[in-house]
C-alpha positions as CSV (number, residue, x, y, z in Angstrom):
1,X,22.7,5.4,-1.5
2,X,23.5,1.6,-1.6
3,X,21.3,1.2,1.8
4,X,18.4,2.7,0.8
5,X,18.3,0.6,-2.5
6,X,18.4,-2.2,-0.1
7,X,15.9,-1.1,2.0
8,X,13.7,-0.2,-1.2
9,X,14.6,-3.6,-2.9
10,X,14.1,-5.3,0.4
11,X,10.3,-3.4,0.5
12,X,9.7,-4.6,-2.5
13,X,10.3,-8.2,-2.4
14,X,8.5,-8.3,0.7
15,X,5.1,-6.3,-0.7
16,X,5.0,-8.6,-4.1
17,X,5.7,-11.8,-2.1
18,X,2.9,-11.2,0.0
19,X,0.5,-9.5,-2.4
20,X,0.8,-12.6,-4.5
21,X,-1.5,-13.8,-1.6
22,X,-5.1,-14.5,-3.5
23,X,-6.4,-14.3,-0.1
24,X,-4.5,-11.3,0.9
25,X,-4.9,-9.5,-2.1
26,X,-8.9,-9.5,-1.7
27,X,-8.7,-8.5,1.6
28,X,-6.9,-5.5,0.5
29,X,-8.9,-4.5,-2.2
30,X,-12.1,-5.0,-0.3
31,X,-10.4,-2.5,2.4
32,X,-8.8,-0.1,0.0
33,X,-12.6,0.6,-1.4
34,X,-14.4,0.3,2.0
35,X,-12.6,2.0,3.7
36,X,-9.9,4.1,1.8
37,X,-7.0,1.8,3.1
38,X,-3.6,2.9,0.9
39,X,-2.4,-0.9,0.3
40,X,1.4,0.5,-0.2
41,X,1.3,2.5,3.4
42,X,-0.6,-0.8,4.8
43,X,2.1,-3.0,3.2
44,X,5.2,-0.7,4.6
45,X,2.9,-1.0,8.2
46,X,3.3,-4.9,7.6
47,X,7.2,-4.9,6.4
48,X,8.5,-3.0,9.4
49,X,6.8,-5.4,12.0
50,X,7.9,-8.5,10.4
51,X,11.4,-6.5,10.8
52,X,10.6,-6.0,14.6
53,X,10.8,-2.3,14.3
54,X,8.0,-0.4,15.5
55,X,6.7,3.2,13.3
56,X,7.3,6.7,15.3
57,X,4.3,8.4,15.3
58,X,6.1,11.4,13.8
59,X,7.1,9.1,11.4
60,X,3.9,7.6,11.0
61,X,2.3,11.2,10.2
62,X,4.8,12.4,7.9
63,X,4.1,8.8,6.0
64,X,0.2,9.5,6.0
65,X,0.2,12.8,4.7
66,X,2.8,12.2,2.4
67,X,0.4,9.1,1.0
68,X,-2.7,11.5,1.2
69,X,-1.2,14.0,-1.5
70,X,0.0,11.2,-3.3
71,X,-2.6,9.3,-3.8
72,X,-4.9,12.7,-4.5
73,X,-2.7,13.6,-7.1
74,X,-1.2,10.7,-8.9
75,X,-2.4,6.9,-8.3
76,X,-6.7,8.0,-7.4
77,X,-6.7,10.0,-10.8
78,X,-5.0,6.9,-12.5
79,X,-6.8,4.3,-10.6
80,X,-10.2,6.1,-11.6
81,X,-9.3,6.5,-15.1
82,X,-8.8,2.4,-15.3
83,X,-11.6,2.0,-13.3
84,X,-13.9,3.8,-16.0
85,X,-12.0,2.0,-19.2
86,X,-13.5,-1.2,-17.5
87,X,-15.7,-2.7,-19.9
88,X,-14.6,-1.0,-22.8
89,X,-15.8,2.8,-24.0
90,X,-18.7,3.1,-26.2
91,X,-18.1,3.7,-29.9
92,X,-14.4,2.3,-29.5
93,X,-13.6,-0.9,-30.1
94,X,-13.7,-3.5,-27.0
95,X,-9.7,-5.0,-27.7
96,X,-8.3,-1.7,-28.0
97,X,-9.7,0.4,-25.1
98,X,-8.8,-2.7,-22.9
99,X,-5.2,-2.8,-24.3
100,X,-4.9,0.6,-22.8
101,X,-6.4,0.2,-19.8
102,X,-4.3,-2.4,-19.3
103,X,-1.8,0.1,-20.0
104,X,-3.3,2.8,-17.6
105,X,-2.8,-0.1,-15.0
106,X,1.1,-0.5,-15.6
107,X,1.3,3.1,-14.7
108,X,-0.8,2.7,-11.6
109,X,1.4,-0.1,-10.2
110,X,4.6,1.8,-11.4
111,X,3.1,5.3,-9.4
112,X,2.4,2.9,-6.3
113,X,6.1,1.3,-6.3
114,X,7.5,5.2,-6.6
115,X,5.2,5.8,-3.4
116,X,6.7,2.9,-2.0
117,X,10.3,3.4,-2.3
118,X,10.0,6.8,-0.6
119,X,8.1,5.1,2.1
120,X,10.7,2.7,2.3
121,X,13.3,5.6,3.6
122,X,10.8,6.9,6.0
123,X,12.3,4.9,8.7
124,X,13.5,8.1,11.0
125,X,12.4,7.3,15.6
126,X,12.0,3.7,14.9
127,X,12.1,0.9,17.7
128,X,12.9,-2.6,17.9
129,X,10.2,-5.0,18.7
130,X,9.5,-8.8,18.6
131,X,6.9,-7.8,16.5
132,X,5.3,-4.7,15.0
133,X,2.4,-5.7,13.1
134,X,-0.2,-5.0,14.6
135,X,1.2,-1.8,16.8
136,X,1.9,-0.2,13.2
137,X,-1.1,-1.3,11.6
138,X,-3.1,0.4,14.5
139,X,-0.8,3.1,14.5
140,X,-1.8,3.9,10.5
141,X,-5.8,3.1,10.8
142,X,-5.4,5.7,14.1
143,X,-3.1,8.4,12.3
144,X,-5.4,8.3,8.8
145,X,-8.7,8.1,10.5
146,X,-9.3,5.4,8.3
147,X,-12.4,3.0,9.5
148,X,-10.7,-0.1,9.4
149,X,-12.0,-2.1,12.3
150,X,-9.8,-4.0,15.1
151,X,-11.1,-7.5,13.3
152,X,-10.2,-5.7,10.3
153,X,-6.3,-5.4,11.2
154,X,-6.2,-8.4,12.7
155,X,-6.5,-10.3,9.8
156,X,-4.2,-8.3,7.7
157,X,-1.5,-9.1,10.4
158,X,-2.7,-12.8,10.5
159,X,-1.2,-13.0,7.2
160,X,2.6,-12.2,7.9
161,X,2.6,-14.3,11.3
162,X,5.0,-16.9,11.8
């Protein structure tokens, strides 16, 4: 039990670090509603290569659709509902509806960090590397059939290089 909250705690501090990135964070964003990248999957693809190990592809699989019926169930209803609070709700007072939205947001990030400490335990066929950026992040655009392009993943690894 001790390991895995290191691995989750370890996940973690890696994921905020980097998302703390201005740069990085747009880059995300713009992806996540281009081309329906999961940003916690994409930042557990970028935490395993900086830790030289390599994602099975069974691994890999199970990760997607685990993300898939997440994200249908849990953080896109969420994420939809703060989306549609933005700019207030007519016949309620500006201040208040974005006080909860804000609110609504909280409980977004907190449904993303649950997704992300069961990702970070997902770690079953892994193999050591020198480095697994962009193998993993090519692994998930191939798995999801998300339409990330190569350029695409090459700058989101360009951003965890030494």
């Amino acid at each position: 039990m001790v390991a895995i909250q290191a691995q989750e705690a370890r996940f973690k501090a890696f994921a905020f670090n980097l998302y703390e990135g201005e740069a990085l964070r747009r880059e995300l964003l713009r992806l996540q509603d281009t081309h329906g990248l999961d940003i916690p999957l994409a930042l557990f693809c970028m935490w395993r290569g900086v830790e030289a190990r390599a994602i099975a592809m069974e691994t890999m699989r199970e990760a997607v659709a685990f993300s898939v019926q997440w994200c249908s169930a849990l953080t896109g209803p969420v994420r939809t509902l703060r989306r549609e609070w933005k700019g207030g709700i007519a016949g309620l007072p500006d201040d208040l509806t974005e006080r909860a939205r804000q609110h609504v947001a909280k409980a977004e990030i907190g449904i993303e960090e649950i997704q992300m400490a069961h990702l970070s335990t997902m770690l079953t066929g892994e193999r050591a590397v020198d480095s697994a950026v962009l193998e993993n992040l090519h692994l998930y655009a191939s798995v999801s059939h998300i339409t990330v392009t190569l350029d695409d993943i090459e700058v989101l690894s360009s951003y965890v290089r030494a």
